[in-house]
Backbone bond lengths (Angstrom), bond angles and torsions (degrees), N, CA, C in turn:
res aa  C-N    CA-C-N  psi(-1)  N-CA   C-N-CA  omega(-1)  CA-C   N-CA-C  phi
1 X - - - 1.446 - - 1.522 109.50 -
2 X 0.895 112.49 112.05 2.025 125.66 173.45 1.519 108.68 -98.94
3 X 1.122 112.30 -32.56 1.383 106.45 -172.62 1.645 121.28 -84.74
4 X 1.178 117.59 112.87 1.802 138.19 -151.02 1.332 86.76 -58.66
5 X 1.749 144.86 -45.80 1.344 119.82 -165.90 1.456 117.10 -100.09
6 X 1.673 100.80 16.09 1.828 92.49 177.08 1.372 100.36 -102.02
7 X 1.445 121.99 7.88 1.320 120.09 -174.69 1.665 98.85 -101.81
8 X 1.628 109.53 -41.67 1.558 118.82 166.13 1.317 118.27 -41.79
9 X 1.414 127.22 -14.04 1.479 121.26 -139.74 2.010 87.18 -132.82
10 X 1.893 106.15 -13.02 1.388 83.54 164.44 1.283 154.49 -77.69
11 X 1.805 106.10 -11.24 1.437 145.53 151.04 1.082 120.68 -81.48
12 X 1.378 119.57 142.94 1.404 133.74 141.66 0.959 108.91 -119.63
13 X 1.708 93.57 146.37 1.644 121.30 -175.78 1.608 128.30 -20.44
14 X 1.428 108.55 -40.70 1.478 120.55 150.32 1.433 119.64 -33.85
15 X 1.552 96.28 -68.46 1.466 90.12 -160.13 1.638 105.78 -78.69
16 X 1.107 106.85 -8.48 1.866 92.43 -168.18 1.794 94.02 -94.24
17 X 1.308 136.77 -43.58 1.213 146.65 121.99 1.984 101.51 16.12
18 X 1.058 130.46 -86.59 1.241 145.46 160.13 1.481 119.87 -18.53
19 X 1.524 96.69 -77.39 1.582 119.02 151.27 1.168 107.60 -22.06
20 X 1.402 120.27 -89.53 1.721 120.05 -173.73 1.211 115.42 -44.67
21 X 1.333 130.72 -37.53 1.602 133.65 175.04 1.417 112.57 -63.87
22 X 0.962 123.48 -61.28 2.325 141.39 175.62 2.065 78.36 -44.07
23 X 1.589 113.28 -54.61 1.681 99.06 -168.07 1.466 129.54 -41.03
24 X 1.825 82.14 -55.43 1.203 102.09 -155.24 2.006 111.40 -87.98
25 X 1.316 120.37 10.17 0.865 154.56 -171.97 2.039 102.73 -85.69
26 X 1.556 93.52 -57.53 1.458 109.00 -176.62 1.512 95.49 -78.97
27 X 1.019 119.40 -73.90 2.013 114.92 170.38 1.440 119.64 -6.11
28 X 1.711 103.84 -71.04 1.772 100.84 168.90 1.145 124.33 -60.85
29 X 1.661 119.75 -32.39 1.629 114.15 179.72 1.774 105.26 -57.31
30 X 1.272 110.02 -43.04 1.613 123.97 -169.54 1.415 95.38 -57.32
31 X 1.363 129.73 -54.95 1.854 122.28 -150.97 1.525 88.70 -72.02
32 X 1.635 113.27 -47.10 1.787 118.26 -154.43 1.585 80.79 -64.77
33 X 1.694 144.01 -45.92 1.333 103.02 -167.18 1.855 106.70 -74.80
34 X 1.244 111.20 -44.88 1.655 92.17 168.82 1.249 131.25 -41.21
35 X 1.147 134.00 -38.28 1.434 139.69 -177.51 1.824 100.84 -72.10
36 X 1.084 96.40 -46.40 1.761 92.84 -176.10 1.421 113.48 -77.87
37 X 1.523 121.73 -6.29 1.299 110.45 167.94 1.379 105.09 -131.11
38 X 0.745 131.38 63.49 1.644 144.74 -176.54 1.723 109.89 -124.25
39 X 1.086 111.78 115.33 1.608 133.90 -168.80 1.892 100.97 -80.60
40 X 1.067 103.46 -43.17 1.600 94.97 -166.72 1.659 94.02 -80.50
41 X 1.161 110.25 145.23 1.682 106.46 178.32 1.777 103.13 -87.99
42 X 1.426 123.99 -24.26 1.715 101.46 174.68 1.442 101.09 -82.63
43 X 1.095 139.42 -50.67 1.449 126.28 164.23 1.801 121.33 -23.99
44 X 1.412 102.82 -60.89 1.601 93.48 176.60 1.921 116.50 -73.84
45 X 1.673 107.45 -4.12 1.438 97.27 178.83 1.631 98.58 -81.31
46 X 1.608 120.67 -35.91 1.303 120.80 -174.21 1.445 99.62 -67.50
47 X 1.548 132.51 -22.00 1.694 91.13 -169.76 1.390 94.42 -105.10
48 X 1.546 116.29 -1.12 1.870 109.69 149.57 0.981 125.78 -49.32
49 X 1.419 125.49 -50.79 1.184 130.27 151.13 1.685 139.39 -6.60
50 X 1.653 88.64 -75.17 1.695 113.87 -179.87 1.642 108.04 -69.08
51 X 1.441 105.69 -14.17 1.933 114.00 -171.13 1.047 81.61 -89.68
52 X 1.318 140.94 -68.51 1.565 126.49 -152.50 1.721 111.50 -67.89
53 X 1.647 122.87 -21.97 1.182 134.97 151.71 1.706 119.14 -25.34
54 X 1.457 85.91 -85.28 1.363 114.89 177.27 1.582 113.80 -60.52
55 X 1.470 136.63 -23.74 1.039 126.80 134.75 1.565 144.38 -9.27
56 X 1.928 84.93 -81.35 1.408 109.08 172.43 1.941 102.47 -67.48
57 X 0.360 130.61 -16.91 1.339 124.07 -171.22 2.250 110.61 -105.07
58 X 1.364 109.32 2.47 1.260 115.79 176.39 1.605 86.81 -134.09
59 X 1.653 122.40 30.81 1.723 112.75 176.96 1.549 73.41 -110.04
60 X 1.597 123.75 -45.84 1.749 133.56 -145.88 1.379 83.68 -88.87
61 X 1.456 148.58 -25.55 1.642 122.96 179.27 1.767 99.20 -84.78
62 X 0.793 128.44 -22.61 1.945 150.24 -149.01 1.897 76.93 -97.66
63 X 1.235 119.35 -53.94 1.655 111.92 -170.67 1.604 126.16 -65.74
64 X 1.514 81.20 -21.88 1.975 104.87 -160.11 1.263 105.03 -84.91
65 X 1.566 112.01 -43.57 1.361 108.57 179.15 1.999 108.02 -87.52
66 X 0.847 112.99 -31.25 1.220 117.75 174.18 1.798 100.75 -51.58
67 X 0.877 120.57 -82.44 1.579 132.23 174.36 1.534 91.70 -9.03
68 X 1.955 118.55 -62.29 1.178 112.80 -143.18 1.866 110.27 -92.22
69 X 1.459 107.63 23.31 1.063 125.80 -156.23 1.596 116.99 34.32
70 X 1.262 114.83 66.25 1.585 133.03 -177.12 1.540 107.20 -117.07
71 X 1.477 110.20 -14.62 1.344 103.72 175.87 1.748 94.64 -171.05
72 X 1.900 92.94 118.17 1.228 94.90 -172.21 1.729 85.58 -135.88
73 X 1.513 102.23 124.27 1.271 112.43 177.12 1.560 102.47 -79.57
74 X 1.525 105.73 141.48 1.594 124.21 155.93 1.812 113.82 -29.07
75 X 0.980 104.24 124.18 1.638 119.87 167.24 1.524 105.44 -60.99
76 X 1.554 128.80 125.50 1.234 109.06 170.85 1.777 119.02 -77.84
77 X 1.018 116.82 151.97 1.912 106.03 166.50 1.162 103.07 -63.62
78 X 1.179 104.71 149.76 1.478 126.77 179.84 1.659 125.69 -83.03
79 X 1.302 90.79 -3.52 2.010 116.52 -162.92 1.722 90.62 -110.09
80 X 1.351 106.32 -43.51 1.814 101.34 173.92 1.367 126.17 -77.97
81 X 1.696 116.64 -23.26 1.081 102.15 168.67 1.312 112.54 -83.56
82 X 1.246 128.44 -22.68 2.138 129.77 171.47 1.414 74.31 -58.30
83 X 1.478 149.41 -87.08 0.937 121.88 -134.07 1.637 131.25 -69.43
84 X 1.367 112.44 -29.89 1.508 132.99 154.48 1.676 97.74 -50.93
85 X 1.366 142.11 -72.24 1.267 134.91 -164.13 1.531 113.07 -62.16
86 X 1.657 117.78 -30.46 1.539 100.77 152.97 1.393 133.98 -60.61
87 X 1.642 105.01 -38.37 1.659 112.09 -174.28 1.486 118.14 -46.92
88 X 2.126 85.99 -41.12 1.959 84.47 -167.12 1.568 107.31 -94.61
89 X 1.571 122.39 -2.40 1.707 115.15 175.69 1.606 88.38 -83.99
90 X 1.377 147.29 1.24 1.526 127.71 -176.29 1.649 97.83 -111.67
91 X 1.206 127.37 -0.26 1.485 113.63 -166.17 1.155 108.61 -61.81
Protein backbone atom coordinates (compact mmCIF):
# COMPACT_ATOMS: atom_id res chain seq x y z
CA UNK A 1 0.00 0.00 0.00
CA UNK A 2 1.67 3.51 -1.13
CA UNK A 3 -1.23 5.34 -1.19
CA UNK A 4 -1.43 7.62 2.29
CA UNK A 5 -5.42 7.44 2.36
CA UNK A 6 -5.94 3.67 1.86
CA UNK A 7 -3.87 3.20 4.83
CA UNK A 8 -6.02 6.25 6.59
CA UNK A 9 -9.14 4.45 5.81
CA UNK A 10 -7.87 1.18 7.73
CA UNK A 11 -8.81 2.70 11.19
CA UNK A 12 -11.39 4.40 12.67
CA UNK A 13 -11.11 6.81 15.23
CA UNK A 14 -12.14 4.06 17.67
CA UNK A 15 -9.77 1.86 16.92
CA UNK A 16 -6.67 4.04 16.66
CA UNK A 17 -8.24 6.00 19.77
CA UNK A 18 -7.79 2.48 21.64
CA UNK A 19 -4.39 2.11 20.20
CA UNK A 20 -3.23 5.30 21.87
CA UNK A 21 -4.73 4.17 25.22
CA UNK A 22 -3.13 0.04 25.18
CA UNK A 23 0.21 2.79 24.21
CA UNK A 24 0.09 5.02 26.47
CA UNK A 25 -0.69 2.62 29.25
CA UNK A 26 2.82 0.78 28.47
CA UNK A 27 4.68 4.41 28.38
CA UNK A 28 3.65 5.09 32.12
CA UNK A 29 4.41 1.52 33.24
CA UNK A 30 8.02 2.17 31.44
CA UNK A 31 8.84 5.87 33.14
CA UNK A 32 7.23 4.51 36.82
CA UNK A 33 9.86 1.59 36.41
CA UNK A 34 12.61 4.21 35.50
CA UNK A 35 11.70 6.63 38.01
CA UNK A 36 11.56 3.92 40.71
CA UNK A 37 14.87 2.66 39.91
CA UNK A 38 16.81 5.54 38.98
CA UNK A 39 19.95 6.35 41.23
CA UNK A 40 20.57 9.96 40.26
CA UNK A 41 17.77 11.97 42.02
CA UNK A 42 17.48 14.84 38.98
CA UNK A 43 17.21 12.06 36.56
CA UNK A 44 14.40 10.32 38.53
CA UNK A 45 12.71 13.97 39.13
CA UNK A 46 12.92 14.38 35.16
CA UNK A 47 11.35 11.07 34.35
CA UNK A 48 8.73 12.11 37.23
CA UNK A 49 8.20 14.64 35.33
CA UNK A 50 7.57 12.92 31.81
CA UNK A 51 5.16 10.20 34.05
CA UNK A 52 3.01 12.78 35.28
CA UNK A 53 3.03 14.11 31.43
CA UNK A 54 2.20 11.00 30.05
CA UNK A 55 -0.39 10.54 32.65
CA UNK A 56 -2.27 13.55 31.79
CA UNK A 57 -2.15 12.77 28.38
CA UNK A 58 -3.48 8.80 28.76
CA UNK A 59 -6.34 10.70 31.40
CA UNK A 60 -7.32 13.06 27.81
CA UNK A 61 -7.24 9.74 25.40
CA UNK A 62 -9.12 7.61 28.54
CA UNK A 63 -11.64 11.00 28.50
CA UNK A 64 -12.19 11.14 24.67
CA UNK A 65 -13.17 7.83 24.20
CA UNK A 66 -15.01 7.55 27.34
CA UNK A 67 -17.10 10.76 26.43
CA UNK A 68 -17.77 8.84 23.09
CA UNK A 69 -19.01 5.81 24.82
CA UNK A 70 -16.04 3.72 23.19
CA UNK A 71 -14.84 2.73 26.44
CA UNK A 72 -16.94 2.38 29.38
CA UNK A 73 -15.35 0.74 32.30
CA UNK A 74 -17.40 -1.78 34.57
CA UNK A 75 -19.19 -0.15 37.59
CA UNK A 76 -17.65 -1.60 40.67
CA UNK A 77 -20.33 -3.28 43.32
CA UNK A 78 -20.71 -1.40 46.00
CA UNK A 79 -20.87 -4.59 48.54
CA UNK A 80 -17.20 -5.59 47.09
CA UNK A 81 -15.63 -2.61 47.53
CA UNK A 82 -17.10 -2.40 51.61
CA UNK A 83 -15.90 -5.66 51.38
CA UNK A 84 -12.28 -5.06 49.92
CA UNK A 85 -12.19 -1.75 52.27
CA UNK A 86 -12.74 -4.02 55.33
CA UNK A 87 -10.13 -6.68 54.21
CA UNK A 88 -7.38 -3.99 53.80
CA UNK A 89 -8.31 -1.61 57.19
CA UNK A 90 -7.98 -5.30 59.18
CA UNK A 91 -4.68 -6.55 57.61
Amino acid sequence: MTNPNQCANLYDDKEVLGDCLGSQKQITAAYNTFAGECVDPRLRSAFLNILDEEHRIQADIFSDLNSKGWYLPEQADKQKIQQTRTKLTQG
